[in-house]
FINUDO-270702 format. One record per atom (N, C-alpha, C, O): x, y, z; residue in one letter. Coordinates in steps of 0.1 Angstrom, whole numbers, plus 5000, padded with zeros to 4 digits. Each point is the difference from the previous one (the first is absolute). Layout:
N
XYZa ...
//
This chain:
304
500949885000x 499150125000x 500950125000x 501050005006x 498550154985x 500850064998x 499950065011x 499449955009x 501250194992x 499350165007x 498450064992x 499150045007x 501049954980x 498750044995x 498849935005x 498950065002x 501349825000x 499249885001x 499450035015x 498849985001x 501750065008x 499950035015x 499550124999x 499250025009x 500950074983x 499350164998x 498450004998x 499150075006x 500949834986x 498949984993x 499449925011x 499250065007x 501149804995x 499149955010x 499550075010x 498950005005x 501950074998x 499750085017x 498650094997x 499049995007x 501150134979x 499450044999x 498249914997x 498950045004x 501349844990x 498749944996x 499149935015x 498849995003x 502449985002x 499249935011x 500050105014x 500049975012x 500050154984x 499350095013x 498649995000x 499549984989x 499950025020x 498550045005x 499750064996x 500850104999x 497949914996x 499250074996x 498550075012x 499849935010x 499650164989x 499350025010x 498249954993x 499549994989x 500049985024x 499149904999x 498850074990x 499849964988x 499450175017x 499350054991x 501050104988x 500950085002x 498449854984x 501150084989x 498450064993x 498849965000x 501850154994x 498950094996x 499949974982x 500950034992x 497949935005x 499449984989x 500850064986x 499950124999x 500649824991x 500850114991x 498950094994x 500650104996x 498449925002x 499050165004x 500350075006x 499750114997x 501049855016x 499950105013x 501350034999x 500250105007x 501049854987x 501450045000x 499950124995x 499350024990x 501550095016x 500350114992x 501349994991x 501149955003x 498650104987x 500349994987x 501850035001x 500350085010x 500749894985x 501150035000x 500950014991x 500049914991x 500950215008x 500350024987x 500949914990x 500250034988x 500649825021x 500349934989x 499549844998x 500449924992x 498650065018x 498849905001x 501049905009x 500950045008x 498949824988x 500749954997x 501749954997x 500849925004x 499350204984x 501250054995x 501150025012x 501249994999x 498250055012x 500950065009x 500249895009x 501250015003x 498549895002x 500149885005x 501049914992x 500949945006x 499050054980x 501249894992x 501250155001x 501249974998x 498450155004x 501450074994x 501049945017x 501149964999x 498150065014x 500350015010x 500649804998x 500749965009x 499149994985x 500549845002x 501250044990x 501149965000x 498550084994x 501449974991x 501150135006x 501250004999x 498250095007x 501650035008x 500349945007x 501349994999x 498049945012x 501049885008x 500349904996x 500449925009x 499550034978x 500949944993x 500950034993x 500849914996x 499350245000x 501250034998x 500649995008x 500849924998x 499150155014x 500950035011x 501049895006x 501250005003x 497049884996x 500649875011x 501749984988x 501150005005x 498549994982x 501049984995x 501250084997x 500849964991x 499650185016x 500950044999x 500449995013x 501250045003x 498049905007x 500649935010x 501249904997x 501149995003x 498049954990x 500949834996x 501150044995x 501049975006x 499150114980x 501350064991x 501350055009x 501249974997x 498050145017x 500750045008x 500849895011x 501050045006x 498549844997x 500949915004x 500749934992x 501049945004x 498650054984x 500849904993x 501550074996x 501149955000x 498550224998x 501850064999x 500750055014x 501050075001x 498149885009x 500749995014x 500749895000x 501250005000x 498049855001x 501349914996x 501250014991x 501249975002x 498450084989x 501650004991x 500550145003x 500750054991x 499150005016x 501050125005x 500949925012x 501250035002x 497949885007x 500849925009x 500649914995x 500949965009x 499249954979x 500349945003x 501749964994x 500549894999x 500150254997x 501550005000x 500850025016x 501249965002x 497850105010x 500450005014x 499649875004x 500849955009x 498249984988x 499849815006x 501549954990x 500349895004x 500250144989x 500949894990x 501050085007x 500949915001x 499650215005x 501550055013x 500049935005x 500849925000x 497950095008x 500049925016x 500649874999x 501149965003x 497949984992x 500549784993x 501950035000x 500949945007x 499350154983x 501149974996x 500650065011x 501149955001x 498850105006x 501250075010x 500049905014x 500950005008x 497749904994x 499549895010x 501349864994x 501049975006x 498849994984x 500749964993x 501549985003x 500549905005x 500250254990x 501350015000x 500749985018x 501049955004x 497950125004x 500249955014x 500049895003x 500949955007x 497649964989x 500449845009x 501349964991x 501049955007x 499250054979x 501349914994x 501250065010x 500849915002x 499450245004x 501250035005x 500049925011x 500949925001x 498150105010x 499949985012x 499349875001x 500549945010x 498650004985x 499649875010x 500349874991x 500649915006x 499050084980x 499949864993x 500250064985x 499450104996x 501449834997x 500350004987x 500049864996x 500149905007x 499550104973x 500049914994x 501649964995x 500750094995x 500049775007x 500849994993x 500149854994x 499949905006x 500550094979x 499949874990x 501149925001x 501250035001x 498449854999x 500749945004x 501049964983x 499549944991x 501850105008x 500550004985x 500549864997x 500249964988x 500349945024x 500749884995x 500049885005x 498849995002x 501749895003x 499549895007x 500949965011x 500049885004x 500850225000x 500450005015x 499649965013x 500749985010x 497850044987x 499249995017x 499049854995x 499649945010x 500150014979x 499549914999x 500049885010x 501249985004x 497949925001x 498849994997x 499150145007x 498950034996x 501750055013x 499350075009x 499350124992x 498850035000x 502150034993x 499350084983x 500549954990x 501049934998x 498150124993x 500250004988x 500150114990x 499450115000x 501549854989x 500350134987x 498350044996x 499249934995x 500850215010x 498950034996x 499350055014x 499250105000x 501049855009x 499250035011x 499950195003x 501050084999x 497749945006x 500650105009x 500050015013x 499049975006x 502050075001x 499650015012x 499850115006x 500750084994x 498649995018x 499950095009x 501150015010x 500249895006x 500650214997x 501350015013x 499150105004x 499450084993x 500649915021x 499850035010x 501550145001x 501249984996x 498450125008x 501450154997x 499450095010x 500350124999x 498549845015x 499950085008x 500649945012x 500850085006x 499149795001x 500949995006x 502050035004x 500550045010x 499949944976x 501950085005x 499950195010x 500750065009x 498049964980x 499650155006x 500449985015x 500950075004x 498549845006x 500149995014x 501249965004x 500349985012x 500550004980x 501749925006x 499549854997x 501049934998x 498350025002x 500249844994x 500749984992x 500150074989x 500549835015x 501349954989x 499249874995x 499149945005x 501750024984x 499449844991x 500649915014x 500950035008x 498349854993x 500549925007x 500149844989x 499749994988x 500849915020x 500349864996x 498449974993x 499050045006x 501149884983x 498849954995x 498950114986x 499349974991x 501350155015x 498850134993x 500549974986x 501249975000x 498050024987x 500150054992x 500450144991x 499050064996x 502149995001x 500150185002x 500950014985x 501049974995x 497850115002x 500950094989x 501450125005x 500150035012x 500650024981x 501350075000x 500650054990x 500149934990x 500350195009x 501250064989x 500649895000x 500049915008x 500850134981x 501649924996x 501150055008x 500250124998x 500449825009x 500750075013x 501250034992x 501050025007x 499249984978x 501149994992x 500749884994x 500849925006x 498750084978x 501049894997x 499249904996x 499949954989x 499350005024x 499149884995x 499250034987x 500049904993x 499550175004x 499850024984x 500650084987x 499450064991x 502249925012x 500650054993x 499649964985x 499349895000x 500850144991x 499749944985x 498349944997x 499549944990x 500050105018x 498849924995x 499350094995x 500050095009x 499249954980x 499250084990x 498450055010x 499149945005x 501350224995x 498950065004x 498750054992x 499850114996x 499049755000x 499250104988x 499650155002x 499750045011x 500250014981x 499550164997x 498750004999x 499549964989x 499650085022x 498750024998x 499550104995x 500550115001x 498049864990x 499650124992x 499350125013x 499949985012x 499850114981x 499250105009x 498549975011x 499750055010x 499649864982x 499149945006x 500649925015x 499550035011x 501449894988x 500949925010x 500350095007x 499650005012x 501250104982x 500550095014x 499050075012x 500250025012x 498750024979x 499150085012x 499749895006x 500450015012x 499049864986x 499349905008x 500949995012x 499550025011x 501849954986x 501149935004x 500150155012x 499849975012x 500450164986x 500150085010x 498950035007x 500350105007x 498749874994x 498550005008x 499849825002x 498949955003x 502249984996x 499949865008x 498949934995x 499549935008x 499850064981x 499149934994x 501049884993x 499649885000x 501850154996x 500649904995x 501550035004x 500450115004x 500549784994x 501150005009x 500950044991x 499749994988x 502050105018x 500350074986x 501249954994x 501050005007x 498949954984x 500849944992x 501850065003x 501049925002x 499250245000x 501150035000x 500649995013x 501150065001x 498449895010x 500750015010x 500349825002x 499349914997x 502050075009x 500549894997x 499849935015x 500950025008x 498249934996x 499649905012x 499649914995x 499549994989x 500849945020x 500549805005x 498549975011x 499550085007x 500249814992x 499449955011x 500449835005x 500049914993x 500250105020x 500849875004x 499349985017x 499250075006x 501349814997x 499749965014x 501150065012x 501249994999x 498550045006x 501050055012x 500049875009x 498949955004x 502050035000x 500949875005x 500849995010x 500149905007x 500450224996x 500750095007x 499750115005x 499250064994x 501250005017x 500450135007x 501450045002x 501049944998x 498850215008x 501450005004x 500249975013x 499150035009x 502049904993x 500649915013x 500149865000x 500449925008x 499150074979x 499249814999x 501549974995x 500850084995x 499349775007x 501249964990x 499349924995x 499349935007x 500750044975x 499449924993x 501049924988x 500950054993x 498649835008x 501049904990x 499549894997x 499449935008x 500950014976x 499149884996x 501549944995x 500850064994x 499349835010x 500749894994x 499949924988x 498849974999x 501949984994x 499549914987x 498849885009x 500549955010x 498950034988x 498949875000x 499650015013x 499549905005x 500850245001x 498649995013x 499550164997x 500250064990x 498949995022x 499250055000x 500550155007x 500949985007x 498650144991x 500250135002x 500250015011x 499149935005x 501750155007x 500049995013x 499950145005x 500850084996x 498449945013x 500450165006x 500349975013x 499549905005x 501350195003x 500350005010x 499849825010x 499549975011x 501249944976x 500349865006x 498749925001x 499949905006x 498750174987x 499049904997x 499350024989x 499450104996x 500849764996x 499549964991x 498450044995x 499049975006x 501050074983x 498750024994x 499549914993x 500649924993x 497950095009x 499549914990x 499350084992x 499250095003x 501249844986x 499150184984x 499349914991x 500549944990x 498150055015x 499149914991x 500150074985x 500149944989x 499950265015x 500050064987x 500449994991x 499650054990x 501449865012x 501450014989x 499449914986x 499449894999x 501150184991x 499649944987x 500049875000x 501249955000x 497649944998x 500249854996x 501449944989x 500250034988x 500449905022x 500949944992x 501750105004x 501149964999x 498350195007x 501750045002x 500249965013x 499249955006x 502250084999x 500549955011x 500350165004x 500050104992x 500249905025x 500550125006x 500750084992x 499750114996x 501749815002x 500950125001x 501349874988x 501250025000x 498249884992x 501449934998x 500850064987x 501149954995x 498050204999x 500250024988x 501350115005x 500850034992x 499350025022x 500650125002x 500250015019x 499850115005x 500549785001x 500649985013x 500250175003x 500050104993x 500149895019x 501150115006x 499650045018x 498949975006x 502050094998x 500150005016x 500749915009x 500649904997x 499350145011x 499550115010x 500350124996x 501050034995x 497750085009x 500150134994x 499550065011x 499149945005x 501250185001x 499650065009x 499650124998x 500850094997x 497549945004x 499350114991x 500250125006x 499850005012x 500950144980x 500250115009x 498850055007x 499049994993x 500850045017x 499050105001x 499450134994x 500650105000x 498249904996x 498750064992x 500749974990x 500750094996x 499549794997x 500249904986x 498949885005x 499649975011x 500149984975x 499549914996x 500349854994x 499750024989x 500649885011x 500049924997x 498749904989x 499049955006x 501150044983x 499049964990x 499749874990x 501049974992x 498449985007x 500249914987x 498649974994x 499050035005x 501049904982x 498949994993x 499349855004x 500849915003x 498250084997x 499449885004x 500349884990x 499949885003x 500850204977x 500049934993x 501749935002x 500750024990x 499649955015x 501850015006x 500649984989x 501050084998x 498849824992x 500949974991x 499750154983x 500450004989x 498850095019x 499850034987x 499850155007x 499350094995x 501649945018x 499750175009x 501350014997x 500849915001x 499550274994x 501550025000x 499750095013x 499750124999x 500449825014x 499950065015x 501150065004x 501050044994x 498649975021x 501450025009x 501549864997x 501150045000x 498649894998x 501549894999x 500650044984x 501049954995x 498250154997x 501050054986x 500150125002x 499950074990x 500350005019x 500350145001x 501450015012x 500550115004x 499749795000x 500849995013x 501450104999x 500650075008x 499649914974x 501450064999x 499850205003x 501050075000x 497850005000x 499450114998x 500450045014x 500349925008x 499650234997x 499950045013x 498849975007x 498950004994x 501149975019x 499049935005x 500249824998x 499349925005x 501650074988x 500149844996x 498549925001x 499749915008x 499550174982x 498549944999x 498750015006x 498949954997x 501650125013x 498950055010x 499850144997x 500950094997x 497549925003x 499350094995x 499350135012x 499149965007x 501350164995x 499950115010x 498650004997x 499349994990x 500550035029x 498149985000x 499550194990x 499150014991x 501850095014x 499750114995x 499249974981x 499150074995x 501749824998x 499750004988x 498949894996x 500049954989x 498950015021x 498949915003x 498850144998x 499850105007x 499549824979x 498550115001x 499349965006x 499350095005x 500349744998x 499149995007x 499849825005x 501049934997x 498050005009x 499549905000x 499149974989x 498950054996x 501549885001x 498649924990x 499349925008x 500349905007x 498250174991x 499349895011x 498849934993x 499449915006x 500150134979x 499249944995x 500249984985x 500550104994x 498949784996x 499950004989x 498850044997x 499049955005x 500850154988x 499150084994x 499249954987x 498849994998x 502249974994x 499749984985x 500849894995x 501249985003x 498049934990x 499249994993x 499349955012x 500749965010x 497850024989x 499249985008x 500249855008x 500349985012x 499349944979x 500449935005x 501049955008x 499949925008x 500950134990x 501649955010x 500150095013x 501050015006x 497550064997x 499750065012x 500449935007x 499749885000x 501550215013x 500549965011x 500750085009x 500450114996x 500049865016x 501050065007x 501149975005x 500049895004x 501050174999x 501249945000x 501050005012x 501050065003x 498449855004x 500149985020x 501549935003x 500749914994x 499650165015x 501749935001x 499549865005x 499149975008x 501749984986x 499949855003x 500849935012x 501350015000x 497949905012x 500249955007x 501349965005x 500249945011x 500550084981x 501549935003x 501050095008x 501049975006x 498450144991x 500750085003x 499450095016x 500550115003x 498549825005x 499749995009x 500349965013x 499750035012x 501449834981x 500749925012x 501050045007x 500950084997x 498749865015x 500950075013x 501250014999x 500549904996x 500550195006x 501149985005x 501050084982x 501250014999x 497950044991x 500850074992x 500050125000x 500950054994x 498050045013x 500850145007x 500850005011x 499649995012x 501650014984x 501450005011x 499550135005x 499449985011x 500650184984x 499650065010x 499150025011x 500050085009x 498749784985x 499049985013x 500849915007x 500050045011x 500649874989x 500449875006x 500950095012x 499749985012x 501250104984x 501050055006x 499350115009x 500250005012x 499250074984x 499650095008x 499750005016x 500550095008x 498749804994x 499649955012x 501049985011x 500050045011x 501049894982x 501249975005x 500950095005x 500549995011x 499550114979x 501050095003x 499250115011x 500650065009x 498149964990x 499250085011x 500149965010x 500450095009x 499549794996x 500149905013x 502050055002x 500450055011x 500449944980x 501449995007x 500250145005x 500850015009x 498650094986x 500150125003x 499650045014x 500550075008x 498249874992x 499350025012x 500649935012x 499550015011x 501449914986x 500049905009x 501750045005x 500549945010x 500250154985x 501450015001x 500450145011x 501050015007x 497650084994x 500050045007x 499650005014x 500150105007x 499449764997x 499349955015x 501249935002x 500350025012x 500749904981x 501049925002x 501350135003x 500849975008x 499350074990x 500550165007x 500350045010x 501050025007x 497350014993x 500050025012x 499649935014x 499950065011x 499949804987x 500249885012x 501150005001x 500349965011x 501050074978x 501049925004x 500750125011x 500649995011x 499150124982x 500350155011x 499649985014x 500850025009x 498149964992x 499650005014x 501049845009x 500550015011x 499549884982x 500649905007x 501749985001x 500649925007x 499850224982x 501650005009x 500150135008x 501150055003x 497650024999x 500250135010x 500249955013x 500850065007x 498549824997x 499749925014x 499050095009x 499350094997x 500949865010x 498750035018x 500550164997x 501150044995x 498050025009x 500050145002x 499850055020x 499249965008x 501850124992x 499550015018x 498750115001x 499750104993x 499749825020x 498850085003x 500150045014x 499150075005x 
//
């Protein structure tokens, strides 16, 4: 129903009053009739320059509704969740070429650092993608790509498993299994058919602090942390150059999912700095009562 449509009804369905006087008895008027359809057809003009008049109120708004979006936009991709594609088969079975995933980029805001297990995208801390071909996106790509609608082709990030922290010491041997801080993982993730580590051994490695330690779930087919060793940092990647967590597959639909650190990395006893902590609180606490018992028991009897 329009505005005209509401003009008009309202006017037809008013009340009328009960005694109406005979058209004999009407006094005569000078456009009869005439003046009743002129009086409808102005508020149907009107109703309709009503209508005209909202319809070029929306399109006067609606280059300030298309700022807003876009400037809503350019904020969550800075600050909370960006789109990024997945380009190769490094993380397989866990992604796939083609995927996209969502990183999470409001948490680091608070001082969270990547821990053991997260999924995390990162710059190239240097080097690790020396030589490899940057395609040139057209114009259309670029705006998407800088309002976070699509991930941008020219900036050079990696996405890998973090495996490590800094303090951890980590090392895989030919024909066993990945170790941090002296316990063994178990990585269902790992690509069917690869082994840990027998393509590229190495360790004990002892992760600097706010560095990263990384590898691809696809092992035999991730150029990770164990081929960058000879680089500064010998492979380990600075949390500062971490955009974010990946916490969900987005696209393609179906391969809807999320991407939860996996249980292995829950077992007791491989945060040395929880293990230690306790320990070291109790010796502290306890070095000062031992002190002072021993003070009092070579002062002797005191005279009273």
């Amino acid at each position: 129903m329009n505005v005209g449509d509401v003009a008009v009804g309202a006017r037809s369905g008013h009340d009328e009053p009960e005694e109406r006087p005979e058209a004999a008895d009407r006094p005569p008027s000078a456009g009869g009739d005439g003046n009743r359809t002129s009086d409808e057809g102005a508020a149907s003009e009107g109703s309709g320059d009503g209508a005209r008049r909202q319809q070029r109120s929306f399109w006067k708004e609606l280059p300030l509704l298309i700022v807003i979006a876009l400037v809503l936009a350019l904020l969550i991709k800075t600050f909370l969740v960006q789109a990024f594609s997945i380009p190769s088969d490094s993380m397989q079975n866990t992604l796939q070429r083609g995927d996209r995933v969502l990183v999470d980029k409001l948490t680091p805001w608070f001082g969270s650092e990547p821990e053991r297990g997260e999924v995390v995208v990162f710059h190239d801390p240097g080097g690790w993608l020396e030589g490899q071909p940057t395609p040139e996106p057209n114009p259309v790509q670029k705006f998407l790509s800088f309002i976070g609608l699509m991930p941008s082709s020219e900036e050079k990030d990696l996405i890998k498993r973090v495996i490590a922290v800094g303090g951890d010491t980590v090392e895989c041997k030919k024909g066993g299994q990945v170790h941090v801080n002296g316990k063994a993982l178990v990585e269902p993730y790992i690509f069917p058919g690869n082994t840990p580590c027998d393509d590229a051994p190495f360790g004990p490695i002892q992760v600097p602090e706010g560095r990263i330690w990384v590898m691809g779930d696809h092992r035999q087919n991730s150029l990770d942390s164990r081929y960058h060793q000879e680089l500064p940092g010998h492979g380990t990647v600075p949390v500062d150059k971490v955009v974010g967590r990946a916490v969900v597959v987005a696209w393609p639909i179906s391969r809807w999912s999320t991407l939860p650190v996996p249980g292995t990395f829950d077992q007791p006893g491989l945060n040395v700095a929880a293990a230690v902590a306790p320990g070291a609180l109790g010796l502290a606490g306890a070095v000062p009562l031992v002190l002072w018992r021993r003070k009092r028991l070579t002062a002797g009897p005191t005279a009273r």
